[in-house]
N, C-alpha and C positions, 0 to 999 in steps of 0.2 A: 335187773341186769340185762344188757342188750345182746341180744346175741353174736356171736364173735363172727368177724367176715375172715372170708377163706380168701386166700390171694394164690391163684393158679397163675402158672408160671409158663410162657412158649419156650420153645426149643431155644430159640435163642436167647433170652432172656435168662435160662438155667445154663447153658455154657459159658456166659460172662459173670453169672456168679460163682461159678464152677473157679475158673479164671482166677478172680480178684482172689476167694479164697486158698487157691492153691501159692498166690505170690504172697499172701500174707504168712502162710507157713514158710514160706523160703526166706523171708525176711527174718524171722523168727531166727529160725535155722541157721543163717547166715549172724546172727548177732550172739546169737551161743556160740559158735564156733570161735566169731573172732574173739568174744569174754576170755574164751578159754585158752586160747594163744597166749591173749597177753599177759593170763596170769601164769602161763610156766614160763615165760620169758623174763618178769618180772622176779617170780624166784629163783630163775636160772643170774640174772646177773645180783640180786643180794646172798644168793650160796658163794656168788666169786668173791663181792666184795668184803664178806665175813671171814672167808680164805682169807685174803689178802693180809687185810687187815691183821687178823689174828699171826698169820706167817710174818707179816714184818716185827710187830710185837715180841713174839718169842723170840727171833733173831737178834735185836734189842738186849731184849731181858740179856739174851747169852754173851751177846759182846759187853757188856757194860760189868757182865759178873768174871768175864775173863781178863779182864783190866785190872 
C-alpha cells in the first residue's frame, strides 16, 4: 500500500474552503426551514378545509332533518 499524501492547505486556500462550507450549511438550513413552513401551511389550510367541510355537512344533515 502506498503511502497516503498529505495535502497542506495556504491561508487562503482554507478560508474559501471555510467559505464554501459555511454556504453549504446555509443552504441546508435554509431548505429545512422553508420544508417546514410549507408543511404547517399545508396543514393549516386542510384543518380549514375539513372545518369547512364537516360544518356545511352538519348544517345539511340539520336542515333536511327539520323539513
Amino acid at each position: 500500500m502506498p503511502p497516503q499524501r498529505v495535502e497542506q492547505q495556504t491561508a487562503e486556500t482554507a478560508v474559501i474552503t471555510a467559505k464554501i462550507e459555511d454556504l453549504r450549511k446555509f443552504i441546508t438550513l435554509i431548505g429545512r426551514e422553508s420544508r417546514f413552513a410549507a408543511g404547517l401551511w399545508v396543514g393549516f389550510i386542510k384543518g380549514m378545509a375539513i372545518g369547512i367541510f364537516t360544518s356545511m355537512l352538519l348544517v345539511g344533515l340539520k336542515v333536511m332533518l327539520m323539513a
